[in-house]
C-alpha positions in Angstrom: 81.3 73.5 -13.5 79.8 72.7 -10.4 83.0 73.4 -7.9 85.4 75.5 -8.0 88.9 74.8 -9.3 91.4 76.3 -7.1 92.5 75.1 -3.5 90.9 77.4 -0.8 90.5 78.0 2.7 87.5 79.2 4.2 86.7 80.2 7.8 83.9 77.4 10.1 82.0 77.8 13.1 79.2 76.1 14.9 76.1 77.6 15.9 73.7 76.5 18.8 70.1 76.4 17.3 67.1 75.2 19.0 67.2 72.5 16.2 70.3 71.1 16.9 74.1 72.6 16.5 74.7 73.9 13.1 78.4 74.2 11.4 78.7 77.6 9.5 81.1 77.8 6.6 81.9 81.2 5.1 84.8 82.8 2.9 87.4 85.9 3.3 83.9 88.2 1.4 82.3 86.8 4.5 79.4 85.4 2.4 78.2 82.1 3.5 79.6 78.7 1.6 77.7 76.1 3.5 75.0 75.9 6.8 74.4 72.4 7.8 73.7 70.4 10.9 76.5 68.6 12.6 75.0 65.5 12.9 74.3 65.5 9.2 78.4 65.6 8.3 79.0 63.0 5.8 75.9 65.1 3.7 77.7 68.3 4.8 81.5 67.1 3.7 79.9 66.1 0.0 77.8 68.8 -0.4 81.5 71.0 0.4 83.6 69.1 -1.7 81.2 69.2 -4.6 80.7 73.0 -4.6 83.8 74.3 -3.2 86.5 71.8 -4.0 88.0 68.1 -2.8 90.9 70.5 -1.4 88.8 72.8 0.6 89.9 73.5 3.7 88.6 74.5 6.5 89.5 76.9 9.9 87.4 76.6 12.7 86.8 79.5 14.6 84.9 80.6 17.7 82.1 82.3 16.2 81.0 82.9 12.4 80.7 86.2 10.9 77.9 88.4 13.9 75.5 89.4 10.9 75.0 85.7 10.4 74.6 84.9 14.4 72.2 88.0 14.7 70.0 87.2 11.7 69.6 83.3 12.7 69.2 84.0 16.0 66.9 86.4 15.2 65.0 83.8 12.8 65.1 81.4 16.0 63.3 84.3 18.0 60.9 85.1 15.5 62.0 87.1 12.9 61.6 85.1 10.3 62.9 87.9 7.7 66.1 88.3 9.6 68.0 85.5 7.0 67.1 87.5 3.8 70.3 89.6 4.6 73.1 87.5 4.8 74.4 86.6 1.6 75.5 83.4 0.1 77.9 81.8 -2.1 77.5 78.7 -2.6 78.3 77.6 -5.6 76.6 75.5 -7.8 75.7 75.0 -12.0 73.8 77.9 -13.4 70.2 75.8 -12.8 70.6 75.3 -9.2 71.6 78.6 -8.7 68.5 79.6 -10.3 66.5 77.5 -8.0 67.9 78.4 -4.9 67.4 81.8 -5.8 63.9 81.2 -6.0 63.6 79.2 -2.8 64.6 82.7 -0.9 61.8 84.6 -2.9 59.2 82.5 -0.7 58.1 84.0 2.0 58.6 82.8 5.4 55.2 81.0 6.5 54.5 80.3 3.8 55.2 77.3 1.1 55.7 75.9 -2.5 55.4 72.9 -4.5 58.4 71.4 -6.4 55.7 72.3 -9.5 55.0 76.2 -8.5 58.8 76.3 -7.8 59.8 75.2 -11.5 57.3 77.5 -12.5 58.6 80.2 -10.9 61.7 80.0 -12.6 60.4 79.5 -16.1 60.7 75.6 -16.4 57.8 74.2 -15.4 58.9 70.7 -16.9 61.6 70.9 -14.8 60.0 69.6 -11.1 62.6 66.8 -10.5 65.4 69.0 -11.9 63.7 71.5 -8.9 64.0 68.9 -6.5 67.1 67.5 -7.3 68.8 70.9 -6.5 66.6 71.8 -3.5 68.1 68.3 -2.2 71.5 69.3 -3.1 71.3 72.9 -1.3 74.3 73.2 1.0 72.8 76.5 2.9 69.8 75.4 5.2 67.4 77.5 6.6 69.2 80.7 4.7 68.0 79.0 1.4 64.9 77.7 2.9 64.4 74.5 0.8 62.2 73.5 4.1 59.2 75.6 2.1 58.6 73.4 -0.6 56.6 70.2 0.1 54.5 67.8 -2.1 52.1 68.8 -4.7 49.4 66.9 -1.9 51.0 68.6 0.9 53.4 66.2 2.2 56.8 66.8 4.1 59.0 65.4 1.4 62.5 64.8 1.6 64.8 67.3 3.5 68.4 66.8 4.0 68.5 68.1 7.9 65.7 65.5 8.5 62.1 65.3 8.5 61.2 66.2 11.9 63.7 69.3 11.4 61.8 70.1 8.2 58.1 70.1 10.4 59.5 72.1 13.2 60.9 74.8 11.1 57.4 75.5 9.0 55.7 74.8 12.3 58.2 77.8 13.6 57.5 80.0 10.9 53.6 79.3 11.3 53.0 77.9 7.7 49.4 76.2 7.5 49.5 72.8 6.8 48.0 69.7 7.9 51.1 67.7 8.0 52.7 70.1 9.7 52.5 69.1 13.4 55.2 70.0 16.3 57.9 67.4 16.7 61.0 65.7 18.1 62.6 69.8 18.9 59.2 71.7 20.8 
């Protein structure tokens, strides 16, 4: 079952990033639920509903858990490692936890295809299956669905937006062609 059956509050903040403000969504274990942008809400409030509940609520507070404000602003400042700490929950069936499993195996800089990403996970048939859930991750830049691009090397899809997508392998210093600096630096 994709979300999760009981009525349950969890815990919201926003974060300034140098990519736009972010909202934060986290439970009482203080691993992270969801980590979209705000201007992306109506993908954020499905994406919520779907894996956490139609009765999820949620409490905004001042400032999300500091291990999650340290590691992003540390992946912000460089240290592009810094996210491989902070732990996530964020529901999903057993195949896209799979996949976003593998998504944080790739090393920052660095990027896959939706083909070597089925692969990597033993179902190498399953490339649209692969980017169906990369498109349905609800945990950006943690999970970093932003490394995995066309089998020719084009920016494909990427719910926080193309030009968001660019900057962030641009940030990380991946080697692309397509990957040029855009709309944020």
């Amino acid at each position: 079952m994709m979300q999760r059956s009981t009525r349950q509050t969890l815990a919201a903040a926003r974060i300034d990033t140098p990519t736009g403000e972010m909202l934060c969504v986290w439970g009482v274990d203080g691993r992270v639920r969801a980590l979209e942008w705000v201007d992306k809400e109506d993908r954020f409030q499905a994406l919520l509903a779907r894996y956490q509940g139609p009765d999820t609520i949620l409490e905004l507070n001042e400032t999300p858990p500091a291990g999650v404000s340290r590691a992003l602003a540390a992946y912000f400042g460089g240290d592009f490692a810094a996210t491989a700490a902070i732990e996530v929950d964020p529901g999903g069936t057993p195949f896209q936890k799979e996949a976003w499993a593998a998504l944080r195996r790739i090393p920052p800089g660095e990027t896959r295809t939706y083909a070597q990403q089925a692969a990597a996970i033993g179902r190498p048939a399953a490339v649209r299956a692969v980017g169906a859930a990369n498109g349905a991750n609800p945990v950006s830049i943690i999970v970093p669905c932003h490394r995995v691009i066309g089998a020719d090397g084009s920016l494909t899809g990427f719910g926080g937006g193309i030009e968001r997508k660019r900057w962030l392998l641009a940030h990380e210093g991946a080697v692309l062609a397509a990957v040029q600096p855009g709309l944020f630096g």
